[in-house]
LUMNU-738361 format. One line per field, with one value per residue (C-alpha): x, z, y; residue number from 1. Coordinates in steps of 0.1 Angstrom, whole numbers, plus 5000, padded with zeros to 4 digits. Example, Ala and Ser with C-alpha at 12.3 -4.5 7.8 and 13.67 -1.06 7.14 Angstrom:
<recs>
u 5123	5137
w 5078	5071
v 4955	4989
seq 1	2
</recs>
This chain:
<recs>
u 5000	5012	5010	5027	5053	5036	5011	5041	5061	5037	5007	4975	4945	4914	4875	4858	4818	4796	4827	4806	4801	4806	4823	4838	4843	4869	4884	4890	4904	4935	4942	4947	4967	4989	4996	4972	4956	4914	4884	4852	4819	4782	4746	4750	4788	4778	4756	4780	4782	4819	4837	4870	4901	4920	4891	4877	4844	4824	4787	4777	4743	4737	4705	4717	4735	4745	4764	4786	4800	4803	4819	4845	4853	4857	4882	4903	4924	4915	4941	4918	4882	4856	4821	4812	4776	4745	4712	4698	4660	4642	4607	4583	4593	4552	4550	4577	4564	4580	4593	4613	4628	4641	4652	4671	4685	4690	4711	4732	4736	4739	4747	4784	4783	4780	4805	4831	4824	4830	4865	4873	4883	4911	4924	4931	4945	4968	4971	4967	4934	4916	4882	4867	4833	4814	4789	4773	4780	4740	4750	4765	4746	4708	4681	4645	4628	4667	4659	4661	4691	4710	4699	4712	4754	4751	4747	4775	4796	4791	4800	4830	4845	4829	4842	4883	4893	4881	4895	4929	4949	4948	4964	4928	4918	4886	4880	4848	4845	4820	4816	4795	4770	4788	4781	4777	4738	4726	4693	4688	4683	4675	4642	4615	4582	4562	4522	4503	4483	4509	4507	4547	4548	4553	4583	4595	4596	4617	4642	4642	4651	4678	4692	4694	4708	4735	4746	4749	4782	4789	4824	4838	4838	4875	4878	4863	4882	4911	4902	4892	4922	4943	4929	4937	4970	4974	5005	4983	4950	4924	4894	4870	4874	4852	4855	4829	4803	4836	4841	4868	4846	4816	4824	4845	4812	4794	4815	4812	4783	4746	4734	4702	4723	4736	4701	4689	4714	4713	4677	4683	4703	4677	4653	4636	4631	4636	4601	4601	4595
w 5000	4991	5020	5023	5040	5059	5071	5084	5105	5111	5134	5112	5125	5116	5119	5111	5109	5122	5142	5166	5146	5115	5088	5110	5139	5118	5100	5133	5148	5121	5123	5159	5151	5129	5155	5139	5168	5160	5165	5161	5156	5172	5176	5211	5223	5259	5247	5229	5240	5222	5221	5202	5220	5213	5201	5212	5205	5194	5189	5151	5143	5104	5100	5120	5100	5130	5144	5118	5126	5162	5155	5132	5162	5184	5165	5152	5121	5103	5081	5068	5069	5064	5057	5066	5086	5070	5074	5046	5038	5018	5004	4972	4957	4956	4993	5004	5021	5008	5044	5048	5013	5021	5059	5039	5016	5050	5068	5035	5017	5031	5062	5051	5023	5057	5081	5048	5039	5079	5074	5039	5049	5076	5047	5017	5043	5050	5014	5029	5038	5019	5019	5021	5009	5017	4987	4977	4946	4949	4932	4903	4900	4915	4923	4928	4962	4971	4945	4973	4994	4954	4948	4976	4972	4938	4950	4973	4945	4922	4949	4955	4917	4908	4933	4934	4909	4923	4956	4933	4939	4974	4981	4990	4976	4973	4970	4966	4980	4971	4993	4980	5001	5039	5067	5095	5102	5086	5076	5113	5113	5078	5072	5056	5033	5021	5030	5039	5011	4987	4950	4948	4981	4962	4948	4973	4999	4967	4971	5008	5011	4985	5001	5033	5017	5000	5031	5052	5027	5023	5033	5062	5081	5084	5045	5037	5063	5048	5016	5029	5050	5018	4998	5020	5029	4994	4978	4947	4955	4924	4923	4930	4946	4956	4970	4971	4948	4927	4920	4897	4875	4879	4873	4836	4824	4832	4809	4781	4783	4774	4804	4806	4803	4838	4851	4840	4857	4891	4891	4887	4911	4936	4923	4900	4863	4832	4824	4789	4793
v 5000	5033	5061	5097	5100	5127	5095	5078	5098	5128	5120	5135	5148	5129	5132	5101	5103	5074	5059	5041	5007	4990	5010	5041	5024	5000	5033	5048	5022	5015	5056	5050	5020	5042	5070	5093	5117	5107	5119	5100	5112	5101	5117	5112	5101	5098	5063	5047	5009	5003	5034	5026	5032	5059	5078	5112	5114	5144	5147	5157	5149	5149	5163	5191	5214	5236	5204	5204	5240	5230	5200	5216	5240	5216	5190	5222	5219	5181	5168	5140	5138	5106	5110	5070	5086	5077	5059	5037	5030	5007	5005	5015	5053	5055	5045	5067	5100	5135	5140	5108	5111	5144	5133	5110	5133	5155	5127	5114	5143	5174	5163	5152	5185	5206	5192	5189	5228	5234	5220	5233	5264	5252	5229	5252	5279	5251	5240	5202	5180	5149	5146	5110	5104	5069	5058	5025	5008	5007	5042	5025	4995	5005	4983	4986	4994	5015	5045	5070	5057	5052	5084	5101	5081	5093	5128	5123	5108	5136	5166	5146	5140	5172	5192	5172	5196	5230	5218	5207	5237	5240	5204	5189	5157	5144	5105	5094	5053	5030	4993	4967	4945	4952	4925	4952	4948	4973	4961	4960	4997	5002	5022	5005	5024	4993	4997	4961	4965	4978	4966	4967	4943	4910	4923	4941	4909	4893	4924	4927	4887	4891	4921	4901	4868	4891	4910	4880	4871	4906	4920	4927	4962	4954	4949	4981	4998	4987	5001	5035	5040	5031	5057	5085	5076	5071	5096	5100	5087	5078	5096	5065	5032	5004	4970	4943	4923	4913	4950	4945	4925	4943	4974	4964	4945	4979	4996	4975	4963	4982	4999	4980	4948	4962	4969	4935	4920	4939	4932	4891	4890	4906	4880	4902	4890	4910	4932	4954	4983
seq 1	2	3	4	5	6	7	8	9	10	11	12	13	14	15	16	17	18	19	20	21	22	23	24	25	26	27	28	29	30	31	32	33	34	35	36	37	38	39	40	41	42	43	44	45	46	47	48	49	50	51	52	53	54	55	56	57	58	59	60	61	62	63	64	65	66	67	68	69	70	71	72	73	74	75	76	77	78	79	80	81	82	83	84	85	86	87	88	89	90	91	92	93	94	95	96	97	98	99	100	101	102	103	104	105	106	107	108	109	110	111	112	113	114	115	116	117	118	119	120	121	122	123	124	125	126	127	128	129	130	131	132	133	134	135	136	137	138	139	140	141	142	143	144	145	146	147	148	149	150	151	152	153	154	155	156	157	158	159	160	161	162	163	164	165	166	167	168	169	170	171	172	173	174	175	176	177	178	179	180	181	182	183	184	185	186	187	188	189	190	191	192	193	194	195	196	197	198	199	200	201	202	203	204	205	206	207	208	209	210	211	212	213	214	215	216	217	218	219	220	221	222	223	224	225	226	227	228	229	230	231	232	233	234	235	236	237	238	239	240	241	242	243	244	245	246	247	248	249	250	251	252	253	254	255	256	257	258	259	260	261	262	263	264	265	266	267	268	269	270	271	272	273	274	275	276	277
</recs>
């Protein structure tokens, strides 16, 4: 793995989002491991069950956009920054209600948009910082009954590869990371919009069994971790990576092959069959 050799014998600042489980808590940990001074972040830090070692923990709630100013105060100057925080959801786009679409949108989206402008300007004064934003390769590959949660990583994907090069000349680098299916338990806490008498139901129950089958043999936390730390320790870190689902392979058949191929496809292997539209 290539790192900076600022990463290996200067101790970094770095904010990690959603470091109380899964994903962040994983990230946070190996920064620790590595000597790097951390800071984790939770809606409520006082409740945590398995704070991680080594971690200080701040509270940044994502649907509060004032958080993320306080929270920036709070850490001081960030030398690296992960935006792993997020909530997922499930269900029929006709079943979903306005509000919990643009909760979701609130949580996902501009949630990591706030606390990342809240560090921005510590970073180009400094001429130093990367920027790490946590997707779904449910982005690149989407499924039925996920529109909104797809919907809102591709929006975090395109403020990160849209804004690397504006950032560009003030040393920041923006990474945008996509994991496949993760075995962290998500769907535990995953939102659901399905009504009992919903015509979509049928189908969705096909999805939602799928979904569960697939994330059962997902990756590890620790896997993706990996990943995520390698990107921003990286000397010259790539715009996009992802890891998961037999990225590799995936992601080359979706770029020569037609994109409903690629729908077709996704949707198979959800159980869905092939409908003309």
């Amino acid at each position: 793995m290539a790192t900076s050799s600022a990463s290996n014998t200067t101790p970094l600042t770095v904010l990690v989002t959603g470091a109380g489980s899964g994903i962040g808590a994983e990230v946070a940990r190996r920064f620790v491991d590595r000597g790097h001074r951390v800071f984790g972040t939770s809606r409520n830090p006082d409740a945590l069950r398995a704070p991680v070692p080594g971690v200080t923990y701040v509270r940044l709630d994502n649907a509060d956009y004032a958080s993320a100013s306080a929270c920036a105060e709070q850490v001081g100057a960030v030398d690296i920054l992960v935006n792993n925080a997020g909530e997922s959801q499930a269900g029929a786009l006709e079943d979903t209600s306005m509000e919990a679409i643009e909760n979701l949108f609130r949580v996902n989206v501009f949630g990591p948009v706030a606390i990342t402008k809240a560090v921005l300007p510590g970073m180009r004064e400094r001429r130093r910082g990367t920027i790490i934003m946590v997707g779904s390769m449910l982005s690149s590959f989407p499924v039925a009954f996920r529109s909104n949660y797809a919907a809102t990583k591709s929006a975090l994907k395109a403020f990160a590869l849209a804004s690397r090069r504006e950032l560009a000349p003030y040393g920041i680098r923006m990474i945008s990371v996509e994991p496949g299916t993760i075995a962290t338990g998500i769907g535990d806490r995953r939102s659901i919009h399905i009504g009992d008498q919903s015509p979509y139901r049928a189908e969705y129950e096909t999805v939602a069994a799928a979904t569960g089958r697939n994330e059962q043999a997902g990756i590890s936390a620790d896997s993706m971790a990996d990943q995520i730390v390698e990107a921003a320790l990286a000397v010259h870190p790539k715009p996009f990576y992802a890891r998961g689902n037999n990225a590799a392979v995936v992601f080359a058949l979706r770029r020569l092959l037609p994109r409903q191929f690629i729908l077709d496809m996704t949707a198979r292997k959800h159980g869905l069959p092939k409908v003309k539209v």
